[in-house]
mmCIF file of the N, C-alpha and C atoms, coordinates in Angstrom:
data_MODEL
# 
_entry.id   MODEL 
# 
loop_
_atom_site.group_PDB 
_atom_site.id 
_atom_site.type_symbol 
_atom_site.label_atom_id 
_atom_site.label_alt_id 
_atom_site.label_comp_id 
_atom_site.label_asym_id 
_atom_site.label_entity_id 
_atom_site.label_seq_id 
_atom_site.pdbx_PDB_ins_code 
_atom_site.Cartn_x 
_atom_site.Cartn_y 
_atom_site.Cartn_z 
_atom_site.occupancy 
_atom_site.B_iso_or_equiv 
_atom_site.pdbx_formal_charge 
_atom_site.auth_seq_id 
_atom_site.auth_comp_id 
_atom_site.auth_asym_id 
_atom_site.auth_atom_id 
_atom_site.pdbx_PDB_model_num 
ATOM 1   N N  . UNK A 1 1  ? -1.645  4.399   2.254   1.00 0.00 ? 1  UNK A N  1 
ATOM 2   C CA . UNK A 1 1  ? -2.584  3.367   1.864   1.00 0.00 ? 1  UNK A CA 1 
ATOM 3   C C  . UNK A 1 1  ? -2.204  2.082   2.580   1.00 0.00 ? 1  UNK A C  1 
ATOM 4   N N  . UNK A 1 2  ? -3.031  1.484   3.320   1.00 0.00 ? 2  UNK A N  1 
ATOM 5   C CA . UNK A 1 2  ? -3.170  0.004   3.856   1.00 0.00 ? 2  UNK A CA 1 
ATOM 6   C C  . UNK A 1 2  ? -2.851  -0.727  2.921   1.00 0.00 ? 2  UNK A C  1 
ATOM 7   N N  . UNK A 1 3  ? -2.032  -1.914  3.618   1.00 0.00 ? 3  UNK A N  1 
ATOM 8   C CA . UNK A 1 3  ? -2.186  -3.417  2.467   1.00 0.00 ? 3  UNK A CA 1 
ATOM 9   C C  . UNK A 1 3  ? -2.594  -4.552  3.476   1.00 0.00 ? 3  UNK A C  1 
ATOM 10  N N  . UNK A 1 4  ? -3.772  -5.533  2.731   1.00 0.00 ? 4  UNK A N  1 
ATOM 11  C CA . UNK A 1 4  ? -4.213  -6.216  3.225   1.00 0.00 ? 4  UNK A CA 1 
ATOM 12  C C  . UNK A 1 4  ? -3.186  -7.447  4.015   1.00 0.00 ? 4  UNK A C  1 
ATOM 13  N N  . UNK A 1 5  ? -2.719  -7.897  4.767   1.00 0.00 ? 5  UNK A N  1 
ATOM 14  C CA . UNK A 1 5  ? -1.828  -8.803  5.228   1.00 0.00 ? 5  UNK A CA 1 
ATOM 15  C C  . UNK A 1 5  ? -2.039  -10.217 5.227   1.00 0.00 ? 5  UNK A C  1 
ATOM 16  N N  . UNK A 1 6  ? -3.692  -10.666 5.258   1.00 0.00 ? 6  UNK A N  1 
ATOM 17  C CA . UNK A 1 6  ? -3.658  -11.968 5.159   1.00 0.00 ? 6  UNK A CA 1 
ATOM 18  C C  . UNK A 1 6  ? -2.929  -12.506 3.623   1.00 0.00 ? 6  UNK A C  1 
ATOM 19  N N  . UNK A 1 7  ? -2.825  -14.247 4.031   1.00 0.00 ? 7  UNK A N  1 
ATOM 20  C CA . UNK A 1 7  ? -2.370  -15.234 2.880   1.00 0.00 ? 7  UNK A CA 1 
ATOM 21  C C  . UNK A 1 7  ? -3.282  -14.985 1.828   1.00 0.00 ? 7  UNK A C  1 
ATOM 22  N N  . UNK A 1 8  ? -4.573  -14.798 1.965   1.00 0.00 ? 8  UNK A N  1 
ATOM 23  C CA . UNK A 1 8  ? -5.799  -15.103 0.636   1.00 0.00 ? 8  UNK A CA 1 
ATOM 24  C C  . UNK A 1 8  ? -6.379  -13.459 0.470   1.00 0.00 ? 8  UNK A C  1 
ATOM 25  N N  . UNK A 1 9  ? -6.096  -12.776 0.172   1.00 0.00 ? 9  UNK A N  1 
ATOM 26  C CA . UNK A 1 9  ? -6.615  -11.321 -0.136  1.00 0.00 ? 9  UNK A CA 1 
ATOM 27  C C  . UNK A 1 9  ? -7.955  -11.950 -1.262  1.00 0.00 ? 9  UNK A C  1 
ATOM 28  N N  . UNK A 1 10 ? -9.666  -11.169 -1.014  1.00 0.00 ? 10 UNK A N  1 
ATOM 29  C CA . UNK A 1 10 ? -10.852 -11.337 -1.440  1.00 0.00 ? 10 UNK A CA 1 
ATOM 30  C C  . UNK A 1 10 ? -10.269 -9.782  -2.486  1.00 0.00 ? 10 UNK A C  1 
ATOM 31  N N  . UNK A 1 11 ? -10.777 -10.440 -3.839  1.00 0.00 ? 11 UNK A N  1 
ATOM 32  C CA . UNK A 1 11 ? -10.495 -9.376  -4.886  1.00 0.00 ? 11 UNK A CA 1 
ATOM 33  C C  . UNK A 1 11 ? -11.653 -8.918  -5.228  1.00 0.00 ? 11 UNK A C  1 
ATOM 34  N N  . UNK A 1 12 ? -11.792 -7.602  -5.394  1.00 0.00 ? 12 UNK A N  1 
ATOM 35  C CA . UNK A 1 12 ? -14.118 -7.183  -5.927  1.00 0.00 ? 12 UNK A CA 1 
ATOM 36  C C  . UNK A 1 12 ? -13.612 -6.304  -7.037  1.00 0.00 ? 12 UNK A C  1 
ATOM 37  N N  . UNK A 1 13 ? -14.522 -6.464  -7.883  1.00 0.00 ? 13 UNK A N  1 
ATOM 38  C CA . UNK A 1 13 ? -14.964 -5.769  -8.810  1.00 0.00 ? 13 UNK A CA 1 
ATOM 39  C C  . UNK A 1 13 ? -15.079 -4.806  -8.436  1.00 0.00 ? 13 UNK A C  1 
ATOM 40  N N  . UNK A 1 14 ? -14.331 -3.837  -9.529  1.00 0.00 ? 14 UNK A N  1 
ATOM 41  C CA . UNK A 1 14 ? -14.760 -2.381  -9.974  1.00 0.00 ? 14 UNK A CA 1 
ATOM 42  C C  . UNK A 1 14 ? -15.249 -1.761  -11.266 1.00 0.00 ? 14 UNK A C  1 
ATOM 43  N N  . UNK A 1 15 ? -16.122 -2.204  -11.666 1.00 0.00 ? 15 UNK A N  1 
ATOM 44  C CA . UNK A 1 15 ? -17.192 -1.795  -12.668 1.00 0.00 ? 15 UNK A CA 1 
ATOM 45  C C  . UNK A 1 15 ? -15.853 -0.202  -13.593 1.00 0.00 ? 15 UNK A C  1 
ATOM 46  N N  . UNK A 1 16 ? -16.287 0.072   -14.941 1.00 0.00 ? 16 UNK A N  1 
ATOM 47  C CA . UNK A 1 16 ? -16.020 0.601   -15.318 1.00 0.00 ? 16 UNK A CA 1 
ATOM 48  C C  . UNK A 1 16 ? -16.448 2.433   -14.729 1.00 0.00 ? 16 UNK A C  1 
ATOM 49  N N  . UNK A 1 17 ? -17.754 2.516   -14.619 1.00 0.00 ? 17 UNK A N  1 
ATOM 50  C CA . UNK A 1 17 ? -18.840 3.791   -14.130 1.00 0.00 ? 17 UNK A CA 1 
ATOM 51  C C  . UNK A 1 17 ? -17.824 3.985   -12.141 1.00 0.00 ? 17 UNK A C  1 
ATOM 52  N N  . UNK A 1 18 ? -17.755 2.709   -11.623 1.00 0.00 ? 18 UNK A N  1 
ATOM 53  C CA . UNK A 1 18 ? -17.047 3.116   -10.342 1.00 0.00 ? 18 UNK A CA 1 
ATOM 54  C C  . UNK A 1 18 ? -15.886 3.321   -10.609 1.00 0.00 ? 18 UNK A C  1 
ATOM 55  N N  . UNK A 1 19 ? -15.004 3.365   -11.521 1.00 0.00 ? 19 UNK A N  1 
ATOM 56  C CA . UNK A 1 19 ? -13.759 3.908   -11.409 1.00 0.00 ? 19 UNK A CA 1 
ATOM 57  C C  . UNK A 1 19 ? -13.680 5.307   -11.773 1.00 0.00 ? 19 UNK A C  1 
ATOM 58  N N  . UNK A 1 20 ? -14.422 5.695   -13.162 1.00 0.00 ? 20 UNK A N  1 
ATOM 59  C CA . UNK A 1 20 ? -14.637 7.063   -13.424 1.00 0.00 ? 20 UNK A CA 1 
ATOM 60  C C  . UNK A 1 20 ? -14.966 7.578   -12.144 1.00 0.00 ? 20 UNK A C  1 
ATOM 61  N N  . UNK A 1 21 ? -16.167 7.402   -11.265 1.00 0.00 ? 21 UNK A N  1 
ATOM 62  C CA . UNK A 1 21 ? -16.402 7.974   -9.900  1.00 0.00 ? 21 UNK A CA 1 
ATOM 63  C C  . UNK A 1 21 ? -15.385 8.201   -9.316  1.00 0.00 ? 21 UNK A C  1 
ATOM 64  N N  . UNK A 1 22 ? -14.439 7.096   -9.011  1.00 0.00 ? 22 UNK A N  1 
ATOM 65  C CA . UNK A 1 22 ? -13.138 6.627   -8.400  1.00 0.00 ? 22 UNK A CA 1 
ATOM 66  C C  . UNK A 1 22 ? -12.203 8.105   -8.161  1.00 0.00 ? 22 UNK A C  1 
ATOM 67  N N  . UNK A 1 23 ? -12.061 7.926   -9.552  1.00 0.00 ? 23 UNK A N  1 
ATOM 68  C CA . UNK A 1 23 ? -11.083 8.858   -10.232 1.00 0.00 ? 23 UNK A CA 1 
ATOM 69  C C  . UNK A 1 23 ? -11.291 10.442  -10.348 1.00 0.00 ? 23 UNK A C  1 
ATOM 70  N N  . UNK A 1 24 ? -12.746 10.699  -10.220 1.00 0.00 ? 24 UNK A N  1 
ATOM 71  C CA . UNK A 1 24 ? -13.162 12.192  -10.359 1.00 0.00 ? 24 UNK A CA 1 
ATOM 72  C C  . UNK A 1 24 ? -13.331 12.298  -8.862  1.00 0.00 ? 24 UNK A C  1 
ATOM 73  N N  . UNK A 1 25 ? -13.366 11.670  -7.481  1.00 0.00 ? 25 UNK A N  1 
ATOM 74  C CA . UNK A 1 25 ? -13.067 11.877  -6.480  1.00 0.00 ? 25 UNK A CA 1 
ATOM 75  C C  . UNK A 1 25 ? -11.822 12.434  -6.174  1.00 0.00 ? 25 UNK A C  1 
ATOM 76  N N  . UNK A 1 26 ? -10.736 11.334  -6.205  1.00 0.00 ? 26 UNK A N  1 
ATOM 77  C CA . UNK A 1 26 ? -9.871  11.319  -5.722  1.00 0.00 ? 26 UNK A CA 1 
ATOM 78  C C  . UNK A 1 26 ? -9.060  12.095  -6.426  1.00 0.00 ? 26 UNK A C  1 
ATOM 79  N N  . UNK A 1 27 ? -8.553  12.345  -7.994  1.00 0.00 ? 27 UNK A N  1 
ATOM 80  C CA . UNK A 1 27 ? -7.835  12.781  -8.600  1.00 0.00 ? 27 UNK A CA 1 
ATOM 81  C C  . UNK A 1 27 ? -7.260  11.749  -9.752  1.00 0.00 ? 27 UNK A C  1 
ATOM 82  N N  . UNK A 1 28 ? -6.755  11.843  -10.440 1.00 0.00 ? 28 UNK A N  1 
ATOM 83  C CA . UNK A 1 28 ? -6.094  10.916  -11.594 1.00 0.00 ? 28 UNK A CA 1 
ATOM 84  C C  . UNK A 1 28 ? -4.403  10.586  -10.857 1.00 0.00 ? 28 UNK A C  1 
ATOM 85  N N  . UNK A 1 29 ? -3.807  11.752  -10.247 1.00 0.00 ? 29 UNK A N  1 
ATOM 86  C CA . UNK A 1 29 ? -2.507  11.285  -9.787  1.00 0.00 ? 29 UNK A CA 1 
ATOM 87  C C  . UNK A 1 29 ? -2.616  10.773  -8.773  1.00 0.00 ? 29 UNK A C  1 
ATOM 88  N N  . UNK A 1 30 ? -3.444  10.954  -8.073  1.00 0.00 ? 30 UNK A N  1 
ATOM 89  C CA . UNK A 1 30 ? -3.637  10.192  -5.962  1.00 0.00 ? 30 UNK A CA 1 
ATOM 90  C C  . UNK A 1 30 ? -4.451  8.317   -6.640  1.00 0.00 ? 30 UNK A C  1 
ATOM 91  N N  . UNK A 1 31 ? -4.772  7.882   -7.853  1.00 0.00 ? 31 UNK A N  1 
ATOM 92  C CA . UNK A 1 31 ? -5.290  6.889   -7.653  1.00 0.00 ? 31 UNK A CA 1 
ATOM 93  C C  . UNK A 1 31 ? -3.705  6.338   -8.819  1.00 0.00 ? 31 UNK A C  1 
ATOM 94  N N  . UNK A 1 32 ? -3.017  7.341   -9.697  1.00 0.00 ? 32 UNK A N  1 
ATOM 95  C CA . UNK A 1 32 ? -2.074  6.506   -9.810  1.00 0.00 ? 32 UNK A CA 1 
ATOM 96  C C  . UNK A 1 32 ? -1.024  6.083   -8.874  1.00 0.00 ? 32 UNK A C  1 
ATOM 97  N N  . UNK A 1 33 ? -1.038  7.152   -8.221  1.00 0.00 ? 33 UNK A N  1 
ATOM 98  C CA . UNK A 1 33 ? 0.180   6.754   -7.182  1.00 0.00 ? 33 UNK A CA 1 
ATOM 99  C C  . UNK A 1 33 ? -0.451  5.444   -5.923  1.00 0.00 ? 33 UNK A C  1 
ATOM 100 N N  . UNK A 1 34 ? -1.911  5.328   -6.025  1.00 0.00 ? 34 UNK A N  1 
ATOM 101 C CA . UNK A 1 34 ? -2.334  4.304   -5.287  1.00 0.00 ? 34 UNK A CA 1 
ATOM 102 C C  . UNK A 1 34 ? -1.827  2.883   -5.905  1.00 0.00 ? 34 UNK A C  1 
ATOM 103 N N  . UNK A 1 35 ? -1.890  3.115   -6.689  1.00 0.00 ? 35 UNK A N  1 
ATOM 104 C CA . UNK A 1 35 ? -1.789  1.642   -7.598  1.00 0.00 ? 35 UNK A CA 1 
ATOM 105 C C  . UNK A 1 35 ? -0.425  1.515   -7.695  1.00 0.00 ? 35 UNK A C  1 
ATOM 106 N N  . UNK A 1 36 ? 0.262   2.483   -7.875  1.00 0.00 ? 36 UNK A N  1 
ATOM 107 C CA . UNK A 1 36 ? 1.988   2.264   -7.695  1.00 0.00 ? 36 UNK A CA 1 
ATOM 108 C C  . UNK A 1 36 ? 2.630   1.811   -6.680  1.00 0.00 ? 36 UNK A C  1 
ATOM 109 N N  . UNK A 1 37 ? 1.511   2.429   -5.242  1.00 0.00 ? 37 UNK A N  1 
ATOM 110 C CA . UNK A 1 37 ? 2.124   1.808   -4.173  1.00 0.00 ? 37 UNK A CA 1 
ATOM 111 C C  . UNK A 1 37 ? 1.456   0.385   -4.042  1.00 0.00 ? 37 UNK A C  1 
ATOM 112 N N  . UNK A 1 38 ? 0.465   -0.286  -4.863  1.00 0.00 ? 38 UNK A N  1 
ATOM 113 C CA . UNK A 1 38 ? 0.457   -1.505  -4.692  1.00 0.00 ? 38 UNK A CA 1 
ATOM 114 C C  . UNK A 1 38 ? 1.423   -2.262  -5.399  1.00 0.00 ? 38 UNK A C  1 
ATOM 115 N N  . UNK A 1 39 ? 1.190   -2.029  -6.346  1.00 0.00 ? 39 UNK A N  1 
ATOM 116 C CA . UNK A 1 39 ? 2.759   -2.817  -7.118  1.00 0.00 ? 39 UNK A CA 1 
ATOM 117 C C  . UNK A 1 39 ? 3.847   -3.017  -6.310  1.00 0.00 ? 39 UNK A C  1 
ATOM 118 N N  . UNK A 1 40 ? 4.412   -1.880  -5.867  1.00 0.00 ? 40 UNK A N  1 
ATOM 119 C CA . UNK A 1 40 ? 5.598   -1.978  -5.008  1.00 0.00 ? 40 UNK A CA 1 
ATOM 120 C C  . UNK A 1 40 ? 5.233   -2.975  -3.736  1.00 0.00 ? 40 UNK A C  1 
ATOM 121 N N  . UNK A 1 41 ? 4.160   -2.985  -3.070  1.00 0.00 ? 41 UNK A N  1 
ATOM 122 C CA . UNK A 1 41 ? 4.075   -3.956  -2.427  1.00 0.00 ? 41 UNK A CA 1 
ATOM 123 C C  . UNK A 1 41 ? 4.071   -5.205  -2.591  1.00 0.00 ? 41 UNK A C  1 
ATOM 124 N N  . UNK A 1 42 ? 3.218   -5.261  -3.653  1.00 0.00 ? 42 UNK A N  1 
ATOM 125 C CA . UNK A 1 42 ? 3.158   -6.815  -4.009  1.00 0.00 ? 42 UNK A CA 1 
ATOM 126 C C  . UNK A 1 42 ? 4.312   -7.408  -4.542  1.00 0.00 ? 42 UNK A C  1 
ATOM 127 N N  . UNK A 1 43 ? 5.000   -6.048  -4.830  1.00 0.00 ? 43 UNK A N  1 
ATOM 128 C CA . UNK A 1 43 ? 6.264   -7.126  -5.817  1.00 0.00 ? 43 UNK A CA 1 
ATOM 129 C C  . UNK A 1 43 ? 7.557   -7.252  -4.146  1.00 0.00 ? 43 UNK A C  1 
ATOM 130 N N  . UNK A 1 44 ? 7.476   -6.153  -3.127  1.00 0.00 ? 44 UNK A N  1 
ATOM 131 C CA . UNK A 1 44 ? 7.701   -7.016  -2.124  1.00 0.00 ? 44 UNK A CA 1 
ATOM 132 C C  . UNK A 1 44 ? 7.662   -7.832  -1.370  1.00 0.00 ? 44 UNK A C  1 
ATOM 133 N N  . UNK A 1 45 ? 6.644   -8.674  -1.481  1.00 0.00 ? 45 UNK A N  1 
ATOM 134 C CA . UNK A 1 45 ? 5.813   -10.058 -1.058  1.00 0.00 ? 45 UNK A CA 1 
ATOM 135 C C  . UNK A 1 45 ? 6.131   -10.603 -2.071  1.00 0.00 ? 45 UNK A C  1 
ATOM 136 N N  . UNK A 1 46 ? 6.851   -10.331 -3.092  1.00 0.00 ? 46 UNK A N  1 
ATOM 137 C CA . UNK A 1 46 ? 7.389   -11.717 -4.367  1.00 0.00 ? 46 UNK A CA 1 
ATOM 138 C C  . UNK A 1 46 ? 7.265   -13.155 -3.518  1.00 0.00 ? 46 UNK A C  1 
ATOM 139 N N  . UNK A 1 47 ? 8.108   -13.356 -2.547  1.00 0.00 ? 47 UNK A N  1 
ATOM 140 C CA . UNK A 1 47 ? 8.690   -14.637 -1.911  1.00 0.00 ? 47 UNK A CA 1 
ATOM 141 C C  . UNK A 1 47 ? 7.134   -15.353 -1.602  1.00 0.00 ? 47 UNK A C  1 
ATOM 142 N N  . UNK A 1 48 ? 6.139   -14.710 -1.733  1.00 0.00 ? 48 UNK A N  1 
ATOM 143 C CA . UNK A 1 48 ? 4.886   -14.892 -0.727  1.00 0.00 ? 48 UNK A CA 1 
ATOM 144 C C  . UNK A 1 48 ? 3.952   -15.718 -1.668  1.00 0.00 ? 48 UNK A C  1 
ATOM 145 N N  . UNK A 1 49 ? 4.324   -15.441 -3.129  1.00 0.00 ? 49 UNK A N  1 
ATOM 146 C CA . UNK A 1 49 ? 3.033   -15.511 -4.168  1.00 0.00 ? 49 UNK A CA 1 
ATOM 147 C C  . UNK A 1 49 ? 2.691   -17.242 -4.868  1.00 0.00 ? 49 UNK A C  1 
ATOM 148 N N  . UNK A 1 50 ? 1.996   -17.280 -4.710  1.00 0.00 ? 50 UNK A N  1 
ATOM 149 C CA . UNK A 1 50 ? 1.900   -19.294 -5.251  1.00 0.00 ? 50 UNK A CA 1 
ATOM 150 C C  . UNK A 1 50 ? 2.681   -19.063 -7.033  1.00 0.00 ? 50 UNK A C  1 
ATOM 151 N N  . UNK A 1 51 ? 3.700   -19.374 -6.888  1.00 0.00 ? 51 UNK A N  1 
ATOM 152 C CA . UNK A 1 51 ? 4.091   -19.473 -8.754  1.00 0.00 ? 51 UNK A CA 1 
ATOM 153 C C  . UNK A 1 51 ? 4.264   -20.465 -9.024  1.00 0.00 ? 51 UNK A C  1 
ATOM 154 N N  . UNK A 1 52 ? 3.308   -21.451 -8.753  1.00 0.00 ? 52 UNK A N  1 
ATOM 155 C CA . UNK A 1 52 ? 2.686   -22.559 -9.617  1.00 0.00 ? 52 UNK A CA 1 
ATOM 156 C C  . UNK A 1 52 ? 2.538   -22.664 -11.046 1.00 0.00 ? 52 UNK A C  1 
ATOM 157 N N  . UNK A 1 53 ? 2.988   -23.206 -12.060 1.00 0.00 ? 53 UNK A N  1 
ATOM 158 C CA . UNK A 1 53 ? 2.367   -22.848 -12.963 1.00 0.00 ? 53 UNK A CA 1 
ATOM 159 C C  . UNK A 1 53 ? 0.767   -23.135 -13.469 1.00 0.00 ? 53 UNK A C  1 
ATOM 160 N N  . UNK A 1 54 ? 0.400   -22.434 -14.079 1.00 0.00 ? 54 UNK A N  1 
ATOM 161 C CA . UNK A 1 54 ? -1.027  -22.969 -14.358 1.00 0.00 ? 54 UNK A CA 1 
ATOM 162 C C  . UNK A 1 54 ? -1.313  -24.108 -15.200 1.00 0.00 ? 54 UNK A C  1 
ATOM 163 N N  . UNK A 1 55 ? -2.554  -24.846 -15.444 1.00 0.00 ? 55 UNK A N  1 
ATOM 164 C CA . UNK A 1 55 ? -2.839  -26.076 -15.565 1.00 0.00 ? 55 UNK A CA 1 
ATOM 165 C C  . UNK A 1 55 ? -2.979  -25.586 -16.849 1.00 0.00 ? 55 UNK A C  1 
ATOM 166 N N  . UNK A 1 56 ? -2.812  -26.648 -18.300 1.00 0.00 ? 56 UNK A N  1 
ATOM 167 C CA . UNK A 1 56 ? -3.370  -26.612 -19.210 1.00 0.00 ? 56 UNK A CA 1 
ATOM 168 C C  . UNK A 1 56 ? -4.660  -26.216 -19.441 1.00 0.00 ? 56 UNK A C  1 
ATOM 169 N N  . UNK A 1 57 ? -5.703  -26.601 -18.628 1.00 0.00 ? 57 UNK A N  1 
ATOM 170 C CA . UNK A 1 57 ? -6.689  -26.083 -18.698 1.00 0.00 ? 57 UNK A CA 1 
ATOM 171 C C  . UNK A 1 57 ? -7.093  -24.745 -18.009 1.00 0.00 ? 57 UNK A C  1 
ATOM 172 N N  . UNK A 1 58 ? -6.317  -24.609 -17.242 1.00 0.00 ? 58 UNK A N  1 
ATOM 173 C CA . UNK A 1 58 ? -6.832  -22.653 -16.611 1.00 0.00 ? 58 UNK A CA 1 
ATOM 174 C C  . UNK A 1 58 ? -6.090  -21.889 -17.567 1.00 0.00 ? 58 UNK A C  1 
ATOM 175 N N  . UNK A 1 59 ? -5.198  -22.292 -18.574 1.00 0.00 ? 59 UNK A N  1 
ATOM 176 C CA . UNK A 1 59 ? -4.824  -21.061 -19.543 1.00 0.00 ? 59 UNK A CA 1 
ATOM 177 C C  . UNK A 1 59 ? -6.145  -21.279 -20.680 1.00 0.00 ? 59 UNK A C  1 
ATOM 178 N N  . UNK A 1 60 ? -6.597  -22.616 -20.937 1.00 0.00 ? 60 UNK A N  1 
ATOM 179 C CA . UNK A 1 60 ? -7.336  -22.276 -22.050 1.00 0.00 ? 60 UNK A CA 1 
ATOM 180 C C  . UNK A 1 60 ? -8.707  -21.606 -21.669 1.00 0.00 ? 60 UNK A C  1 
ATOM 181 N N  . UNK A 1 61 ? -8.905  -21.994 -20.195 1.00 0.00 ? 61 UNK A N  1 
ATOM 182 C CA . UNK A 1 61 ? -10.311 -21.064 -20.163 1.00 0.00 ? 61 UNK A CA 1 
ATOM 183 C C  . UNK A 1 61 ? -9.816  -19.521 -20.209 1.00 0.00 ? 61 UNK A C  1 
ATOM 184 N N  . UNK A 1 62 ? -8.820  -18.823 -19.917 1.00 0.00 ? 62 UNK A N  1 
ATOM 185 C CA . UNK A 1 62 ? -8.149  -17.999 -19.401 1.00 0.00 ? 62 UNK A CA 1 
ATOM 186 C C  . UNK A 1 62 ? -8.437  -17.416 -21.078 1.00 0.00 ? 62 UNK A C  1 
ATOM 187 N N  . UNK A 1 63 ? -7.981  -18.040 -21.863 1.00 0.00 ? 63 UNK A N  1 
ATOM 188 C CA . UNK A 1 63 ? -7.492  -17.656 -23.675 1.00 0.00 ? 63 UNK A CA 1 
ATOM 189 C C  . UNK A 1 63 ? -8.719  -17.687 -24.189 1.00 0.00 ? 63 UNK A C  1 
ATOM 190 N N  . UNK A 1 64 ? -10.341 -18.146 -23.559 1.00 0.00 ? 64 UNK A N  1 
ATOM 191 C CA . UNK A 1 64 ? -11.243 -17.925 -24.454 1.00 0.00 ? 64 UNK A CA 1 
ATOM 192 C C  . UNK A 1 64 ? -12.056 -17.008 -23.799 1.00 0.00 ? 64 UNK A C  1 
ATOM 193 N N  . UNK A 1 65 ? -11.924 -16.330 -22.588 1.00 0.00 ? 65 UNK A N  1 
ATOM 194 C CA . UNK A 1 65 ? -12.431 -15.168 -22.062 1.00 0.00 ? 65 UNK A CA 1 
ATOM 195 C C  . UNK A 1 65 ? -12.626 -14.626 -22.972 1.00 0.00 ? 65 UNK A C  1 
# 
């Protein structure tokens, strides 16, 4: 599996109905192990990630989602 390399990775929606699709394609273990190998990536780009903390106000919009 590719990982995107730019600074700003564009995140899209995956609807609930496209993942079931997702998943009855590919298999249940080939899309966990997809997602495992993102983790592992991303948590190797730790050094990379803005850990800013967030503003008082992006947690409260965040908390009334």
């Amino acid at each position: 599996m590719s990982h995107p390399t730019p600074a700003r990775v564009a995140t899209r929606y995956l609807s609930a109905p496209a993942m079931v699709r997702l998943v009855q394609t590919l298999g249940i273990e080939a899309c966990l192990r997809g997602i495992a190998e993102c983790i592992r990536a991303d948590f190797g780009r730790w050094p990379d990630f803005d850990k800013t903390p967030a503003s008082p106000t992006t947690r409260t919009l965040a908390s009334s989602s």
